[in-house]
C-alpha positions as CSV (number, residue, x, y, z in Angstrom):
1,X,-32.9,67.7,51.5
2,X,-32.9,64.1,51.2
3,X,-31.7,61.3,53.8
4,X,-29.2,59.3,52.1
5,X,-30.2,56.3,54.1
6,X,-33.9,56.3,54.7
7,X,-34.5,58.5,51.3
8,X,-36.9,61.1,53.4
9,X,-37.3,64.5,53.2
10,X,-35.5,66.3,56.1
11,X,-34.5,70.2,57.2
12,X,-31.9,71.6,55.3
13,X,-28.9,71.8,57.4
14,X,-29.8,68.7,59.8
15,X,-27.0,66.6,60.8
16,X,-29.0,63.3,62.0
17,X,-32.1,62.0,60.4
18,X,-35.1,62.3,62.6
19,X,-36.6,59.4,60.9
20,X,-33.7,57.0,60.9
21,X,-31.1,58.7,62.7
22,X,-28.6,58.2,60.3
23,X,-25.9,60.9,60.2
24,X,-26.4,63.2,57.4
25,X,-23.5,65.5,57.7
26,X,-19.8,65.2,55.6
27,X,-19.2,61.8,55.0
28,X,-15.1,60.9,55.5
29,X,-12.9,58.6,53.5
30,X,-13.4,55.8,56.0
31,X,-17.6,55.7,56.3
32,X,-19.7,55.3,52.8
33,X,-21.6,57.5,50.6
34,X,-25.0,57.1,49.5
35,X,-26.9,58.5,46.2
36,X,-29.4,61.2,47.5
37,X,-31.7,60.3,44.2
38,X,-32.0,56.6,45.1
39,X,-29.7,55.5,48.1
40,X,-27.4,53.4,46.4
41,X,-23.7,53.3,47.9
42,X,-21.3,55.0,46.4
43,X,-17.3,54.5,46.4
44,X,-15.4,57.5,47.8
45,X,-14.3,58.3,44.0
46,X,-17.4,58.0,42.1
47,X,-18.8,61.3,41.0
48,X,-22.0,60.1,39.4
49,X,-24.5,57.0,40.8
50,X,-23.7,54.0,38.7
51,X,-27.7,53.6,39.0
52,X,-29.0,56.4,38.6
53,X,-26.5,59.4,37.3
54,X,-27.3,61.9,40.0
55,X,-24.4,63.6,41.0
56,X,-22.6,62.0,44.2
57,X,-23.4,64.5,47.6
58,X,-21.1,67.3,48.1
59,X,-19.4,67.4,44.7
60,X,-21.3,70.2,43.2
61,X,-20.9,73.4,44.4
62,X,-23.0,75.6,45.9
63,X,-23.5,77.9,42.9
64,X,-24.7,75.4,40.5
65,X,-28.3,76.1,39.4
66,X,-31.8,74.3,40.2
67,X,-31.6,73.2,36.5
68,X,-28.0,71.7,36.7
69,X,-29.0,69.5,39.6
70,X,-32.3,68.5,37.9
71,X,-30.7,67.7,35.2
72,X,-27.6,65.8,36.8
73,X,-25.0,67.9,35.1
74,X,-21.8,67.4,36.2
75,X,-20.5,71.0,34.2
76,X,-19.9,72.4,38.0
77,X,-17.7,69.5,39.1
78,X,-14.9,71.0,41.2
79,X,-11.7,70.6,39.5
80,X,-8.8,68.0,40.2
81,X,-5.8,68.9,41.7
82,X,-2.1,67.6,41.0
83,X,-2.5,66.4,44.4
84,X,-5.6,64.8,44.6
85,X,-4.8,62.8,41.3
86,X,-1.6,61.6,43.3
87,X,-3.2,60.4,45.8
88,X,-6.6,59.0,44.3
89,X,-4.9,57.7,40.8
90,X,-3.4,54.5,41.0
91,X,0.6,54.8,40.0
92,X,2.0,53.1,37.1
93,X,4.9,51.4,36.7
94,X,8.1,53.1,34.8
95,X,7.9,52.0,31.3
96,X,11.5,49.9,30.6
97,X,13.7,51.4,28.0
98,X,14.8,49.4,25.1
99,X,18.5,50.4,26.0
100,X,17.7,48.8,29.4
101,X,16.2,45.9,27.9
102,X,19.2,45.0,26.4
103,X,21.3,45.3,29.5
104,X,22.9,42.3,30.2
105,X,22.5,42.8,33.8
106,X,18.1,42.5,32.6
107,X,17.3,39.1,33.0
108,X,15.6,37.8,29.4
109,X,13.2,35.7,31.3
110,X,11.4,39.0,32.8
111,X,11.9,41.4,29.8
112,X,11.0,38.7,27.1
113,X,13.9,40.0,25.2
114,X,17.4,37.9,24.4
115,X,20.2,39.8,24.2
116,X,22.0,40.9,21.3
117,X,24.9,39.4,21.3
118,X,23.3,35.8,22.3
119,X,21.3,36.5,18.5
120,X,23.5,36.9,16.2
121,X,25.4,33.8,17.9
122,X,22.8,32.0,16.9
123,X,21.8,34.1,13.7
124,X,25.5,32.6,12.9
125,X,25.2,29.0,13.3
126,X,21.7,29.1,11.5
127,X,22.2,25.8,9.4
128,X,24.6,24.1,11.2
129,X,24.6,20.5,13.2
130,X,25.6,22.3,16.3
131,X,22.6,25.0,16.3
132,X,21.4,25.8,19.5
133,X,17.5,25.5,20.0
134,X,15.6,28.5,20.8
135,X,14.3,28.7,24.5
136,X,11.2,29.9,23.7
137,X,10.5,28.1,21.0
138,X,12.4,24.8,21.3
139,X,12.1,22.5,17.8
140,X,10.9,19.1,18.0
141,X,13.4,16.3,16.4
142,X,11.6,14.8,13.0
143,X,11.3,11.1,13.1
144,X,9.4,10.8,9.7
145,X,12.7,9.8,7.7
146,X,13.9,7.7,9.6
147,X,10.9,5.7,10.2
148,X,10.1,5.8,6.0
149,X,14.0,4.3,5.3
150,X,13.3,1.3,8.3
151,X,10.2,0.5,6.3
152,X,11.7,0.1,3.3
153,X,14.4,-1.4,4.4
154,X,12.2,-4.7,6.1
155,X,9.8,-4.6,3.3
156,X,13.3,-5.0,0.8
157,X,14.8,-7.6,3.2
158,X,11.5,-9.4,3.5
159,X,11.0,-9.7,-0.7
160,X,15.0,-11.0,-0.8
161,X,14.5,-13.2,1.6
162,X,10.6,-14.4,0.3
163,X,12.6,-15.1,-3.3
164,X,15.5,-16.9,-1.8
165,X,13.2,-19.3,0.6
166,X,10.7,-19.6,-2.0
167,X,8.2,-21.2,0.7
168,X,5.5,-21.5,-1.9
169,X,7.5,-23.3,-4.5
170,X,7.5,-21.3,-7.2
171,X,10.8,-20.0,-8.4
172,X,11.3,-23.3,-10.5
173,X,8.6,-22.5,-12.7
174,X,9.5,-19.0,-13.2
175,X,12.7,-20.0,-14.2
176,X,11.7,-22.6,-16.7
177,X,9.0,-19.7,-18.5
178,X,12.5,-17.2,-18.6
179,X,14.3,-20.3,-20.0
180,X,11.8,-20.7,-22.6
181,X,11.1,-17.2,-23.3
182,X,14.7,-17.1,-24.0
183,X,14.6,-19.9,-26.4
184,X,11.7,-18.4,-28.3
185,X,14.0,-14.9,-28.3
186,X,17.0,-16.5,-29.1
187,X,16.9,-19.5,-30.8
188,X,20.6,-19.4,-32.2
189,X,22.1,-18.8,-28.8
190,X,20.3,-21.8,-27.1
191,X,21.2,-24.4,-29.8
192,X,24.8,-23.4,-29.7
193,X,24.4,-23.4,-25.8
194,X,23.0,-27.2,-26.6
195,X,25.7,-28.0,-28.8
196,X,28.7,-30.2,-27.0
197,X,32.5,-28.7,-26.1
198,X,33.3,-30.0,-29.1
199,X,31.3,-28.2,-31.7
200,X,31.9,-25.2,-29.5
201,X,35.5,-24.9,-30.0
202,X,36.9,-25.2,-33.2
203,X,38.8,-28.2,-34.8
204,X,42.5,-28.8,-35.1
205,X,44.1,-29.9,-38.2
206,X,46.6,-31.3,-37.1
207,X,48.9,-27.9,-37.8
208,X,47.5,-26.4,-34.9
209,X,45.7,-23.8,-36.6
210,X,41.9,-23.9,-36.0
211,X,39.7,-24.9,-39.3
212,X,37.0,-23.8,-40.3
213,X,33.3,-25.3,-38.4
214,X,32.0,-27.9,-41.4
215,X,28.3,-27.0,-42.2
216,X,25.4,-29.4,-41.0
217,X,25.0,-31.9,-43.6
218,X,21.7,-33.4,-45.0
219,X,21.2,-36.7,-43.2
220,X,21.7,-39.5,-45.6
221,X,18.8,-42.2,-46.3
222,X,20.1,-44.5,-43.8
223,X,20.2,-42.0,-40.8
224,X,16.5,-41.4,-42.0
225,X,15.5,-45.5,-41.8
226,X,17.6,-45.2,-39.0
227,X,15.0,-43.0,-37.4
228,X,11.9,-43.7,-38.8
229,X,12.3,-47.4,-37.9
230,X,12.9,-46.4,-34.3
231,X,10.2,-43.9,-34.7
232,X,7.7,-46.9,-35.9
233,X,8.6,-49.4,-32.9
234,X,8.0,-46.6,-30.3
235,X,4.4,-45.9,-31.9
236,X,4.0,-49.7,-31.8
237,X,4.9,-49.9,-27.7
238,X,2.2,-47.4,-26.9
239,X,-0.3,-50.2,-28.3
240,X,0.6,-53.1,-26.0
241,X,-1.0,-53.9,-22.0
242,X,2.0,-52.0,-20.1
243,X,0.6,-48.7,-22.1
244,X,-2.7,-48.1,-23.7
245,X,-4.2,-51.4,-22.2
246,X,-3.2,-49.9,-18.3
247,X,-5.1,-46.9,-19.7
248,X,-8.1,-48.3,-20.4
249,X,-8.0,-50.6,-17.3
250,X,-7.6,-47.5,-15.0
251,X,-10.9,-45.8,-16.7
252,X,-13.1,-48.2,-17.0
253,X,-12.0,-49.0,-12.9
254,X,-11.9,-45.1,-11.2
255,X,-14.0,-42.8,-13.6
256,X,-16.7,-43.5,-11.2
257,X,-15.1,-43.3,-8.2
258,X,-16.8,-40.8,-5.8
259,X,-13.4,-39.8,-4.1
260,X,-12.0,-37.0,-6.1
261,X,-8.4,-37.8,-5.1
262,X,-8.5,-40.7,-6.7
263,X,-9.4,-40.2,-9.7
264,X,-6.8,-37.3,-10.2
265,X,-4.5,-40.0,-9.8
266,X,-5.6,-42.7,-11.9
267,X,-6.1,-40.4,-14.3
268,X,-2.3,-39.5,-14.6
269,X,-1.7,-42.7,-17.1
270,X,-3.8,-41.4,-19.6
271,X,-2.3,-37.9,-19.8
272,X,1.1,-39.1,-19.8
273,X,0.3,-41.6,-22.5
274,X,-1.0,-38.7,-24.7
275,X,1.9,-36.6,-23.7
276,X,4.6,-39.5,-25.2
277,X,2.9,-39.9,-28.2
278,X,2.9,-36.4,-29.1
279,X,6.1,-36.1,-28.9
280,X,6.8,-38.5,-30.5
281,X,4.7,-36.9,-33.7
282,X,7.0,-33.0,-32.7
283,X,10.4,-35.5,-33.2
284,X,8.7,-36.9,-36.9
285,X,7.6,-33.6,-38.0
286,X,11.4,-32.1,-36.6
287,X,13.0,-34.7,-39.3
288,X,15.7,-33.0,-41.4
289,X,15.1,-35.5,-44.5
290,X,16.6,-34.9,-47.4
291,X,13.8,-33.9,-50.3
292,X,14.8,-36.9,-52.5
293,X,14.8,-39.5,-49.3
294,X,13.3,-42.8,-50.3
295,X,11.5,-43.2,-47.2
296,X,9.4,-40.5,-47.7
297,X,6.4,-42.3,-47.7
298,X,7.4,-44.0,-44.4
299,X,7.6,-40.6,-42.9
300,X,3.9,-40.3,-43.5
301,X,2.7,-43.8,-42.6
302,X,4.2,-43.8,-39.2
303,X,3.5,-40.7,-38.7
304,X,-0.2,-41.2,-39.2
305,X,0.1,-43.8,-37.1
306,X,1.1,-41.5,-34.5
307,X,-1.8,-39.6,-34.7
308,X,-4.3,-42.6,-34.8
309,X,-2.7,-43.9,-31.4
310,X,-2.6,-40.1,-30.2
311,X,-6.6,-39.8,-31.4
312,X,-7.3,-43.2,-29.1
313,X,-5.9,-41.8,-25.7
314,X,-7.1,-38.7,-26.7
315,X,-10.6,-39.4,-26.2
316,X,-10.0,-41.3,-23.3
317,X,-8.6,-38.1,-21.9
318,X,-11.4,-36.0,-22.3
319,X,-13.8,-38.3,-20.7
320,X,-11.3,-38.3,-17.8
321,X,-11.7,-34.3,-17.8
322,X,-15.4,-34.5,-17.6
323,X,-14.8,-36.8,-14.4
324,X,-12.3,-34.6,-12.7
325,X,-14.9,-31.6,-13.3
326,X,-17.4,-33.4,-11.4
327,X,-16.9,-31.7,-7.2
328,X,-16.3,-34.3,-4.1
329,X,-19.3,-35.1,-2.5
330,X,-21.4,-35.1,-6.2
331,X,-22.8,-38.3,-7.6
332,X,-20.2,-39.5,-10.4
333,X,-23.2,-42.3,-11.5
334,X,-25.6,-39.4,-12.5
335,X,-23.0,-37.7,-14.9
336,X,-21.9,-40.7,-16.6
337,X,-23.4,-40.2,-19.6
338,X,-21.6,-36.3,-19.7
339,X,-18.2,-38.8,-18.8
340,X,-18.4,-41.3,-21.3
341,X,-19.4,-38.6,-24.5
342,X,-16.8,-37.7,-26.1
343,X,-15.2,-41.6,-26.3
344,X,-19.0,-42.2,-27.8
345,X,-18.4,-39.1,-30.2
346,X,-15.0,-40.5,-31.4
347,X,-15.9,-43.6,-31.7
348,X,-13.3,-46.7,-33.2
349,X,-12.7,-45.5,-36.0
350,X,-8.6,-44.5,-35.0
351,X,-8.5,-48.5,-33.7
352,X,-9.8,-49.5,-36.9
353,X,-7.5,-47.1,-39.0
354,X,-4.4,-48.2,-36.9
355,X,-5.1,-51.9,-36.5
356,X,-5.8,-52.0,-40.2
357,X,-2.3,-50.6,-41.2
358,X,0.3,-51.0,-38.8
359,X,1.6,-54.4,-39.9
360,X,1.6,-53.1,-43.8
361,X,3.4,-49.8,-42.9
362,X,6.3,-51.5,-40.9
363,X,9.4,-49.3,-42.6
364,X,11.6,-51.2,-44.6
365,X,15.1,-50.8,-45.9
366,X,15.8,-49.8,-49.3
């Protein structure tokens, strides 16, 4: 046989290895076992070396053959007994019944189960306000709507209040395009919203029964002198020093100026000039004359007065556009040729035209 410990070859039947003195005899549940192939330690319930596979020592019986052991058969293993399986196998808990689980007298915490009862309580208020959250899987309070309505509700309060500060000045100019959009949309509405309280409501007799609103009559041929004579003497102020002559003085003095800002403001005479005058020329064209009016031709000559006096700002304007173009900081003296081109493209002919026929066309009443 084979020491266990030193792995040599000893006497059948010898309790103590001569070689390492190692006792060889039956080993008891206290002291080790060692594989007789290749001396590995064994626990007291292996049957076979973890290493490798010979049968532990003393588990085969005596009558198993050469061939068996060779082989490492464990065929002759002595069979277990109730007894040793109670004692060797590790005992296993007593599997809990479902009727126990449910006991109320089980606590839920160490069976994982709720009870019944505590269920269909809260199978029952499924939906409500009051539902009790679930203590193994509580639910987390949603925040998202909430947060969404504050949002809208500043960004609703902040556009109301934006509109009603209006700390970019703009609202006035919003409401004049509505003002005029509705005049283009309704023009009937607006001039009988620009009609006095008089033409609004309706005449009295006398009887106190209302008449009946009178059409517009034709204006007769002296409400048209009336006009075109007032007409003429307006065209006739915008040629005189406190208009035209303050337009030319402010041209020929800033167009060259290198400061930016000051040109944009001399330049504010000219536009305004040209603004008067053409409406001034929107009021002759407006005329309700009657066809057979005697002052037709009158219409016509102060009219193209108008437009001669409109034709010499005019010019004076677009030179002052060119000026304005040029940046701050740029040479105005470089570009004054681009400045004074279009008053060289016009040229005098509107003077001429207009100084040639404004005393001759002087209305007169017939």
């Amino acid at each position: 046989m084979i020491c266990p410990h030193c792995l040599k070859t000893i006497e059948d039947g010898e309790t103590f290895c001569p070689h390492c003195h190692g006792y060889v005899g039956a080993v008891s549940r206290d002291e080790f076992v060692f594989c007789e192939g290749c001396g590995a330690r064994l626990s007291l319930h292996d049957r076979t070396c973890p290493k490798c596979g010979r049968p532990a020592p003393g588990i085969l019986s005596t009558d198993s053959a050469s061939a068996d052991l060779a082989a490492g058969k464990t065929a002759s293993f002595p069979r277990l007994t109730k007894s040793l399986i109670e004692t060797e196998a590790p005992r296993m808990d007593e599997p809990v019944s479902a009727a126990r689980a449910l006991d109320d007298s089980v606590d839920p915490s160490a069976t994982n189960v709720l009870d019944r009862a505590d269920l269909e309580r809260a199978s029952a208020r499924a939906g409500s306000a009051e539902t009790e959250e679930d203590p193994y899987h509580p639910r987390r309070r949603s925040y998202r709507g909430l947060i969404i309505a504050l949002v809208v509700i500043a960004l609703a309060g902040g556009a109301t209040a934006f509109v009603a500060m209006d700390p970019l000045g703009v609202m006035p100019g919003v409401y004049e395009s509505f003002r005029r959009a509705a005049q283009e949309t309704f023009p009937s509405r607006q001039l009988a919203e620009a009609g006095s309280a008089s033409q609004d409501a309706p005449a009295d007799d006398g009887d106190g029964a209302a008449a009946e609103p009178a059409a517009d009559e034709p204006l007769t041929d002296d409400e048209v002198y009336d006009f075109i004579y007032a007409a003429y003497q307006q065209v006739v102020s915008y040629d005189s020093e406190e208009a035209i002559g303050q337009v030319i003085d402010a041209f020929n003095s800033y167009y060259l100026e290198p400061d930016l800002s000051v040109r944009r403001s001399e330049s504010q005479t000219a536009y305004q000039l040209r603004d008067a005058i053409q409406q001034t020329i929107d009021d002759i064209d407006a005329l309700e004359a009657p066809e057979d009016t005697v002052y037709a031709e009158d219409i016509q000559h102060v009219r193209q007065l108008a437009e001669w006096m409109y034709g010499r700002v005019d010019q004076i304007c677009q030179s002052w556009d060119v000026s304005l173009a040029i940046p701050e900081g740029e040479s105005t003296l470089a570009q004054q040729d681009e400045i004074l081109a279009p008053m060289r493209r016009a040229g005098t002919s509107d003077l001429e035209n207009y100084d040639a026929n404004v005393d001759a066309w002087e209305p007169q009443r017939k």
